[in-house]
N, C-alpha and C positions, 0 to 999 in steps of 0.2 A: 727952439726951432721946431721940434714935434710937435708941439703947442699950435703953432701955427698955421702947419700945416694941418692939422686936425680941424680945426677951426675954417679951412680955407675948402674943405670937403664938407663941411657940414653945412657953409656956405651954400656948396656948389647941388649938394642935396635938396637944400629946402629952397634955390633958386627954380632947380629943374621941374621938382613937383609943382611949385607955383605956375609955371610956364604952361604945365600940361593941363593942370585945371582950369585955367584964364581960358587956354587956346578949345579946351576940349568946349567952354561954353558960349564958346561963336554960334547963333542960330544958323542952321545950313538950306541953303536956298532949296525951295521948294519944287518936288521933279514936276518936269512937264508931263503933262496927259493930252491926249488928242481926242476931240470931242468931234461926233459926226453927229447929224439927225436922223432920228428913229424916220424909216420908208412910210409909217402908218400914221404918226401925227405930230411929227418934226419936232419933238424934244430932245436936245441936247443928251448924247451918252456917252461915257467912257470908251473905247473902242475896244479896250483890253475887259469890259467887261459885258457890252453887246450880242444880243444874239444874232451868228452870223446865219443867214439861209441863201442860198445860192449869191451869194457876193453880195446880199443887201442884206444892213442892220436895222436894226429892231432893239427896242428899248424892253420888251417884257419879250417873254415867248407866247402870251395870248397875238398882240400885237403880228407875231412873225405867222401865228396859224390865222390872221385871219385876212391876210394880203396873200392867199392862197390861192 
């Protein structure tokens, strides 16, 4: 009977590790980013990486000094 139940955790061991590597290797959807156009020559930028100047973005910081 110890036999079995030994066997029936060793099961449940090398089940759950399988489970966690199978699940950990789902690729994970890709985040959203939000893309506006530079004020100075309408190239697509990251928002979160944009130079902001008075509420208009800009793609470099030449771009932002020279819509001055």
């Amino acid at each position: 009977m110890l036999k079995l139940i030994i066997i029936f955790i060793f099961l449940y061991i090398v089940a759950h590790v399988l489970w966690r590597v199978f699940s950990a290797a789902k690729p994970k959807p890709p985040l959203q980013v939000e893309l506006k156009a530079c004020e100075f020559c309408g190239t697509l930028v990251r928002v979160d990486q944009a130079i902001k100047v008075h509420g208009r973005l800009f793609c470099s910081q030449n771009h932002a000094n020279r819509m001055r």
